[in-house]
ROGU-358269 format. One record per atom (N, C-alpha, C): x, y, z. Coordinates in steps of 0.2 Angstrom, whole numbers, plus 5000, padded with zeros to 4 digits. Example, Ala and Ser with C-alpha at 12.3 -4.5 7.8 and 13.67 -1.06 7.14 Angstrom:
residues 2
506649725039 506249785039 506649845039 506449895035 506849955036 506450005039 
//
This chain:
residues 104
485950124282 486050154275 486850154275 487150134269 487950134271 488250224269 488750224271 488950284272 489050304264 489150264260 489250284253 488850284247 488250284252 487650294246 487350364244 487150344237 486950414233 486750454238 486950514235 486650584238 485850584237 485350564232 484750554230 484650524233 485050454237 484650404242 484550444249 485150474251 484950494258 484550524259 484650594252 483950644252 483150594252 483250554248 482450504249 482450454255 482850454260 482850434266 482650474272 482750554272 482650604275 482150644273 481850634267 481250684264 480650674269 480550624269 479750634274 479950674280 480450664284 480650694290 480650794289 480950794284 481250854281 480450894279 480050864276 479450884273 478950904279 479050854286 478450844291 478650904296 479250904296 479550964299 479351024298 479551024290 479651094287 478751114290 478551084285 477551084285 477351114293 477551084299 477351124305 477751174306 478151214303 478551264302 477951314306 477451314301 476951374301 476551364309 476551314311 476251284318 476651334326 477251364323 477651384328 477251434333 477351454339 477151494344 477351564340 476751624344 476951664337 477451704341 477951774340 478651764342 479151724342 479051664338 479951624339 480251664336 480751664341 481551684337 481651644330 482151674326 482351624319 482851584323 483251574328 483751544332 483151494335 482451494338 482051444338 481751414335 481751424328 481351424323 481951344320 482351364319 483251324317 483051264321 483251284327 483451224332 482951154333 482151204332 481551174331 481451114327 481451154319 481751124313 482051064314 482751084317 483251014317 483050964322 482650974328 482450934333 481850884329 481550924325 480850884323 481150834317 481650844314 481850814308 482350754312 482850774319 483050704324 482550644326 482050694328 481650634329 481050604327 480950614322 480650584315 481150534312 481750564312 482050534309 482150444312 482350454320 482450424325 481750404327 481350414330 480550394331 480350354326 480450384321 479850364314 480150314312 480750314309 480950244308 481050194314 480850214319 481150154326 480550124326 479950164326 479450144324 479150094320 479350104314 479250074308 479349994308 480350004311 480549934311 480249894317 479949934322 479849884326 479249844325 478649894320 478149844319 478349834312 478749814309 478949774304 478349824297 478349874297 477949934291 478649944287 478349964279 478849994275 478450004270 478650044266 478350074260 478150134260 477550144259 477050234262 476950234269 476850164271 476550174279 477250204282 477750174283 478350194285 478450274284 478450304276 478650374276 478050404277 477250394279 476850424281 476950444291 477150374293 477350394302 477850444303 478350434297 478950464298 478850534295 478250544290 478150624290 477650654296 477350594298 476750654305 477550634310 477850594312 478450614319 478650664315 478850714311 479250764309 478950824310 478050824310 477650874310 477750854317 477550814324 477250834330 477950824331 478350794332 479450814333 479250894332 479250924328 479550984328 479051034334 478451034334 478051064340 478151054344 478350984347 478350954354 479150994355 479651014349 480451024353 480351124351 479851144348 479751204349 479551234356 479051214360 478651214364 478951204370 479551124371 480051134374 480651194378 480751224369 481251274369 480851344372 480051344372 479851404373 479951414381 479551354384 479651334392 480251334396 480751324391 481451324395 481551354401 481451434399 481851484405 481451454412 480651434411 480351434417 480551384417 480551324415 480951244417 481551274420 482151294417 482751314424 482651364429 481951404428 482051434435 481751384440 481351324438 481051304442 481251244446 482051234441 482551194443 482951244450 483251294448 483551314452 483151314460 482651334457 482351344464 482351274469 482251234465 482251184471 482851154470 483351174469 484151174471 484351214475 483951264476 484351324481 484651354478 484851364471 485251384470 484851484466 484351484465 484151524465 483951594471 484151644472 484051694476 483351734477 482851724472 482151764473 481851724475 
//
């Protein structure tokens, strides 16, 4: 997409991603911070964006099939980068631990 195309093209190059995301908004762990909520959001909409079109073009799809893959990566993108974000702490404690670097 060149960098100088309509404001309405990009918005309808990022709508499904934007859409598939938003829609598993409601899917989130219950407690997310709205700082998880954000970050989630954006994660889900990068790789829908990135997945779903890589996707696309590598099996040569366009039309509906292309914005329908690129709106389900934006709904499971955003769960799989929420999920992540939940996991976190105990992913670095469990790093540290086997760096030595943690003391308990």
């Amino acid at each position: 997409m060149p960098v100088e195309a309509p404001l309405y093209k990009i918005f309808g190059y990022l709508a499904p991603a934007i859409l598939g995301a938003f829609v598993s908004l409601r899917f989130l762990p219950e407690g997310s911070s709205t700082l998880n909520k954000l970050i989630s959001y954006a994660s889900g909409v990068a790789i829908a964006n990135y997945w779903g079109y890589g996707l696309s073009e590598y099996l040569l799809l366009d039309g509906l099939v292309e914005t329908g893959i690129v709106f389900t990566f934006g709904l499971f993108g955003l769960t799989v980068a929420s999920h992540i974000w939940v996991e976190m702490p105990t992913l670095l404690k469990v790093v540290k631990k086997k760096l030595g670097l943690h003391s308990d």
